[in-house]
N, C-alpha and C positions, 0 to 999 in steps of 0.2 A: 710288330717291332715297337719297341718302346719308346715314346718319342725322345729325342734326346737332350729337348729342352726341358725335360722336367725336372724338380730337385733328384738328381741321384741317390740311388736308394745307398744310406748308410752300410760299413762293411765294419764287424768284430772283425781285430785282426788277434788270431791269438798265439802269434809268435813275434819275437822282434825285429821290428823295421830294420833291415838293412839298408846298405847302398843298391844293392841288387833291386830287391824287392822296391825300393822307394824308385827308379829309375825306370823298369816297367810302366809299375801305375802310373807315371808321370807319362811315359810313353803313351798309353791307351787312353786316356783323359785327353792331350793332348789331339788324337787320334779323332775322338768324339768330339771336340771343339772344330777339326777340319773337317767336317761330315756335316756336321749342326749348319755352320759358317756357309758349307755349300750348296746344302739344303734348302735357307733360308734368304741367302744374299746378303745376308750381316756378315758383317766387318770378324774379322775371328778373333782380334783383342775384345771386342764387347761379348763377344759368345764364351768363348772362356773367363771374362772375369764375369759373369752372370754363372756359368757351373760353380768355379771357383767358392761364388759367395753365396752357392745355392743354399738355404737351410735342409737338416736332413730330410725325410719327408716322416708323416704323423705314423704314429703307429696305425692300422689300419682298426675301423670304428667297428664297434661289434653290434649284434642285431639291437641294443638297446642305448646306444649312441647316436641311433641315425634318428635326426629329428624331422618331426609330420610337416608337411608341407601342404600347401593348396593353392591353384592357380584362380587367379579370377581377371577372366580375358582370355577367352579362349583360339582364340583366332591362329593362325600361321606364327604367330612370334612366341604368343605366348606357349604353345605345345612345345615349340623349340626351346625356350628356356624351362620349362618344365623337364624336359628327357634331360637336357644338361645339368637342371639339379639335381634329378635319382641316382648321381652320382655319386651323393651324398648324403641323401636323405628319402624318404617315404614318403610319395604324394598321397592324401590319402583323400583330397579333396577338389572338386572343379566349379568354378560357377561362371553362368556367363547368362547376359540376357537374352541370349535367343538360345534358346532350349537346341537346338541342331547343333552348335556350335558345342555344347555343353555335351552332348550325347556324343560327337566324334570325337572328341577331348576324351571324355571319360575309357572311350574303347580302342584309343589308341596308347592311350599311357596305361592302361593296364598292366599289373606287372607281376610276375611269378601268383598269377593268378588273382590276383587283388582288384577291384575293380575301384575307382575312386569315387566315393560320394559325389553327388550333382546337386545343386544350388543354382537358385537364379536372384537371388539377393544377396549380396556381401555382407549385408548384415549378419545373417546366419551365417557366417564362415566366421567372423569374428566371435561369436556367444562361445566358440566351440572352445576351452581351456588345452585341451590335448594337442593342439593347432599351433606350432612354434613358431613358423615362416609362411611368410604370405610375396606368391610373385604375382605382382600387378601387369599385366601386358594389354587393359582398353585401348580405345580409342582415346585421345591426349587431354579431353573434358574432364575425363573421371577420374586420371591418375590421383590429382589431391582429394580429392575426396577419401577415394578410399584407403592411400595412405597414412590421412589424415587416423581415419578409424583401426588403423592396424597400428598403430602408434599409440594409441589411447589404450588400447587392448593389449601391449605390452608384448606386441609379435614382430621380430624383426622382419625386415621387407628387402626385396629387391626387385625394384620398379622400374619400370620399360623409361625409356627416355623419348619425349623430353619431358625432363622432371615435372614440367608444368603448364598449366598454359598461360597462366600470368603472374607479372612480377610480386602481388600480393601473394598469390596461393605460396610462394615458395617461402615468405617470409612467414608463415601461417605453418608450413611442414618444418620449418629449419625448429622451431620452436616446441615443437612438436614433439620433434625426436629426439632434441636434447632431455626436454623434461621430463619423457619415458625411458630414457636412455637405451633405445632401442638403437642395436647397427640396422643401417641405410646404404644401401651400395645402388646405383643411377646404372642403369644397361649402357652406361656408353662405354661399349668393350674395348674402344681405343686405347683408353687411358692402360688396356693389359696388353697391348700391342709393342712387341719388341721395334719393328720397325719407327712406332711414333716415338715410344723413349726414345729411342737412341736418336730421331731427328732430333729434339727438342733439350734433350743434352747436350748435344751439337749446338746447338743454338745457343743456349743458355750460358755453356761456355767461350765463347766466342770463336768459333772454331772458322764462323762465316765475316769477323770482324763484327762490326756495329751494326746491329738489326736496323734495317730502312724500311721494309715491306715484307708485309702477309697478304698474299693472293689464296684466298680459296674458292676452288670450282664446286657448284653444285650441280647436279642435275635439274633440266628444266621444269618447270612444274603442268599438269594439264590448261589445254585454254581450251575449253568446249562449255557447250549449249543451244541452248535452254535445252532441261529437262524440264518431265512432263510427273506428277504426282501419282502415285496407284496405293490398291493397297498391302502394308505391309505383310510380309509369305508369313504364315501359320508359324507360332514357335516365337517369333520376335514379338519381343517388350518394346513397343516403338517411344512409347510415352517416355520409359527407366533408361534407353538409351539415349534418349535426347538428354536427358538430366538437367542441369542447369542452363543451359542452351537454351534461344527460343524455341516455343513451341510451332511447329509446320507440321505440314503434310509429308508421309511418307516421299522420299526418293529414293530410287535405288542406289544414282551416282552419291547419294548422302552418305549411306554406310557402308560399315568395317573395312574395305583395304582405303576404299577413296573418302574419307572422311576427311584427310588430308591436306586436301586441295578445297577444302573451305574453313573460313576463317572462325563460325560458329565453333568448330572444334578443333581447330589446330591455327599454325600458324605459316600453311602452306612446305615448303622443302626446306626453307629456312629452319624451321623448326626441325626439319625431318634431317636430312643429311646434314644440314647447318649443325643438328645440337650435335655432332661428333666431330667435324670438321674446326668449329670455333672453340670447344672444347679444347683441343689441340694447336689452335692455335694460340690463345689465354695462355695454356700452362707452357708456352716457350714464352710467351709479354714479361709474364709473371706479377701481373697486374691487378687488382680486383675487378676494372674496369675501365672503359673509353672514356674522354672528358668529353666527346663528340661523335654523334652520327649522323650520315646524311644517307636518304632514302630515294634509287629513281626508278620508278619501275617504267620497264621498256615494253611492256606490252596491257591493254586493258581487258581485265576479264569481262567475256561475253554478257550479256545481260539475262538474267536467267541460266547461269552456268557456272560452275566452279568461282569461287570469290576469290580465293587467294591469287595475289598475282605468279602467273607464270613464268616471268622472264624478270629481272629485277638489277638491280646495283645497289649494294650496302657499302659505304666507307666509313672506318671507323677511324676514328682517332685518338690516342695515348699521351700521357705527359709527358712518358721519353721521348716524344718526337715522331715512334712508329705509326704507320699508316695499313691498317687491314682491311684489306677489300673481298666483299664476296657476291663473284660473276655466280651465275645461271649458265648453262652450256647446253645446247642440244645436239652434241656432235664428240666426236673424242678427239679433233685436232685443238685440242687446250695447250700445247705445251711448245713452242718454238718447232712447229712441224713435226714431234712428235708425236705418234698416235698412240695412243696408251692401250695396254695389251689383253685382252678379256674383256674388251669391251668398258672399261673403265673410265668414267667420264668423269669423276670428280679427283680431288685430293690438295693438297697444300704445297704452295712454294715459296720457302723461308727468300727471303735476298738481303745480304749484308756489303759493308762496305769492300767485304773482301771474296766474296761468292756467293752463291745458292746452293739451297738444298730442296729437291721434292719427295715428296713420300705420300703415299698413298697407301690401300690395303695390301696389295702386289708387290708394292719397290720401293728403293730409295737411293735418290738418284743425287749429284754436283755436280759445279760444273767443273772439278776437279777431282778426280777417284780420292786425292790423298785427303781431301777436306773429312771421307768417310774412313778410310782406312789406316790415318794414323792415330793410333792409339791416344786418347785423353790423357795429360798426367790426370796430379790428386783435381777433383773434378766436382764442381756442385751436381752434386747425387739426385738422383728424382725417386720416389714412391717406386719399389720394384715388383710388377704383379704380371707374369704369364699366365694367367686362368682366372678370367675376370670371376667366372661361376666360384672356384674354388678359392679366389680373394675372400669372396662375399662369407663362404663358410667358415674358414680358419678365424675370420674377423666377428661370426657368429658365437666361434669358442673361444678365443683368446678375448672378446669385447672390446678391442683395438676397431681404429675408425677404418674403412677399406680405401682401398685408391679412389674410388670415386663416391665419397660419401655426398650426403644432402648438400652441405656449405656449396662443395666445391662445384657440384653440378648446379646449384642454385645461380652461383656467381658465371657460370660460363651459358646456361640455357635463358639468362638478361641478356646476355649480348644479342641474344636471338628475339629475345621479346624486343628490346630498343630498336630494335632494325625492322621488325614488323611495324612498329608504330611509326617508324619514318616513314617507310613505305606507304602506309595507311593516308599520313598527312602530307608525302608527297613534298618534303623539307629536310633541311638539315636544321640539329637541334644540340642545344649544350645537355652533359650528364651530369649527373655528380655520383659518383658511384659510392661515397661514404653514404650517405642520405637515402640513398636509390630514388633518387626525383630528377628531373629535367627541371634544369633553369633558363631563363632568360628569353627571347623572341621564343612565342609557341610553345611556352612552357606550359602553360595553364590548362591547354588544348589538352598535352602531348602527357600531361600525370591522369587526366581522367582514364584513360587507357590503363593506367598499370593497375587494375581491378576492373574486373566486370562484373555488370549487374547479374546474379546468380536465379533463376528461376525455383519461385517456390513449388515443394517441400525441398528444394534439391540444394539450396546452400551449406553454408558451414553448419549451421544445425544437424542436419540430415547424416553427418558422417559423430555427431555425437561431443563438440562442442562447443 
């Protein structure tokens, strides 16, 4: 069955519109807005003016419109956005540094017989001219790098989130991709999520009265150790994975899913469910950024065990007066005794002077059904994208910026760097988000952070310039 939220497929009509005729298809549109509506738990004024203003859909791409692709990050995420772009395009490339990763990649995206070239340097997938789009899905060290170099190379990208791992590298890609003029679309699928539009146009237009509070829940992060050093399994690049990272001894708990949960390559869950959740809550601020954050972590990582803290408190603070908090949770009773359903432990809750609103991937909830169900009038409008994948492509051929290009993910995956660095320094600290520097008490500490020292060959250099 076709989903029903898609643009509707255009109809030649080639007799004329009657009353009859036009009163039907009003019928059967109609029809499909209460089916969509019940399907989804959206309100059925926003599911019909979303068909309504749906554009018709593209003529369908012939064998020599679909452009070459290549993943490099092979892992669970990345395969998955790989089969979601043969949607649209021919993979015809895989690299990853551990040659296993590279070989199940390769033989699972296999397609109408095709098997995709294997690389274990990104370098080589860039030399290749035939190579249109590059989907980056590492571990969170290497994203700027090699976006860095697919941007040089004149290949649009669509790159796992978070965009980065520090506040320099993003000011180093945002420049990047305007002066190749390459489109850039950030995996944070949220931003194609009907459920978070329609919170955040809710919000935006005061539907909740005057914004007071953003609470967002993450999941907790790991607290274990010490780990013990071995050596790394046959096929792994230990040295090219670590990249700019310091150099150590293999660990196991160190790489691909649990990379994570250390601050060498990430920036803990903050980074992780944070860059989607703060993502979404920014673009209901409407803000560039906080003039304040303060950092408390509630639990200390083991000594010899995962760095990033586990358990944490971020408050942020705006010049309109809002206040955005983001708890840690290891339980799913987050919500005024309710327990949220699939096991769902994160998501956001607007609160205004005149109600709330939660939403998560699942729902979206008030404390008043009519806050969701009545209709917006004329309405400040947000970016409208049901298929993040297929945003990234249309915005591929039309050369229009996508809902979540570089800027915008740059400016919302800071929110997540400044909160790491509180946490880090264990303070509250002033921002300035025009400047992107920390002022005042701890400032001085709190800017050497927003760049870290790069280990050679593996800096800016290394990705070409």
């Amino acid at each position: 069955m076709r989903n029903l939220l898609e643009d509707p497929q255009p109809q030649t009509l080639n007799y004329p519109v009657n009353a009859k005729t036009f009163f039907i298809s009003r019928r059967s549109f109609l029809k499909n807005c209460s089916l969509a509506a019940a399907a989804t738990g959206l309100p059925a004024w926003f599911v019909e003016r979303d068909l309504a203003e749906a554009a018709p859909r593209r003529k369908p791409l012939g064998p020599n419109d679909r452009p070459a692709i290549a993943l490099v990050g092979c892992g669970g995420m990345g395969r998955g956005d790989a089969g979601n772009a043969s949607r649209f395009g021919d993979l015809v490339a895989v690299c990853d540094v551990d040659d296993n990763h590279a070989a199940a990649a390769a033989k699972e995206l296999t397609k109408n017989g095709r098997t995709p070239d294997k690389y274990n340097d990104f370098r080589k997938v860039m030399e290749r001219d035939d190579i249109n789009i590059i989907i980056t899905a590492t571990p969170d060290h290497w994203h700027t790098l090699i976006n860095l170099a697919a941007a040089g190379a004149g290949k649009d990208v669509y790159g796992e989130k978070p965009l980065t791992l520090t506040i320099d590298e993003g000011q180093h890609l945002i420049k990047a991709v305007r002066k190749n003029g390459i489109v850039f679309q950030t995996g944070t699928q949220q931003r194609s999520s009907d459920k978070f539009r329609l919170a955040v146009e809710l919000v935006r237009n005061g539907r909740i009265g005057r914004l007071k509070q953003i609470t967002v829940w993450v999941p907790a992060g790991l607290r274990e150790g010490p780990f013990s050093p071995s050596q790394p399994p046959a096929g792994l690049n230990w040295n090219f994975w670590l990249g700019q990272a310091p150099k150590v001894d293999y660990v196991a708990q160190r790489c691909h899913t649990l990379f994570r949960y250390w601050y060498d390559y990430s920036g803990g869950t903050l980074t992780d469910w944070g860059a989607h959740h703060n993502d979404i809550a920014r673009w209901a601020v409407d803000l560039p950024g906080p003039v304040s954050v303060e950092g408390k972590p509630l639990a200390q990582p083991i000594p010899g065990g995962y760095t990033a803290f586990s358990d944490y408190e971020v408050n942020y603070m705006y010049s309109n007066g809002v206040l955005h908090t983001v708890r840690t949770t290891p339980d799913d009773n987050i919500f005024g005794g309710v327990v949220k359903e699939n096991g769902q432990r994160n998501g956001i809750k607007f609160e205004g002077s005149n109600g709330w609103i939660w939403v998560n991937r699942t729902e979206i909830q008030a404390s008043d059904d009519s806050l969701i169900s009545t209709p917006l009038p004329a309405s400040k409008r947000l970016y409208a994208s049901n298929d993040h994948m297929g945003n990234f492509f249309n915005c591929v051929r039309s050369r229009q910026r996508p809902v979540a290009d570089v800027e915008t993910a740059h400016r919302s995956v800071s929110l997540c760097h400044i909160g790491v660095i509180a946490l880090r320094l264990g303070r509250k600290l002033d921002w300035n988000a025009g400047s992107e520097h920390f002022t005042g008490d701890g400032a001085k500490e709190a800017n050497t952070w927003l760049a870290r020292k790069m280990r050679k060959p593996f800096d800016y250099s290394f990705a070409g310039i």
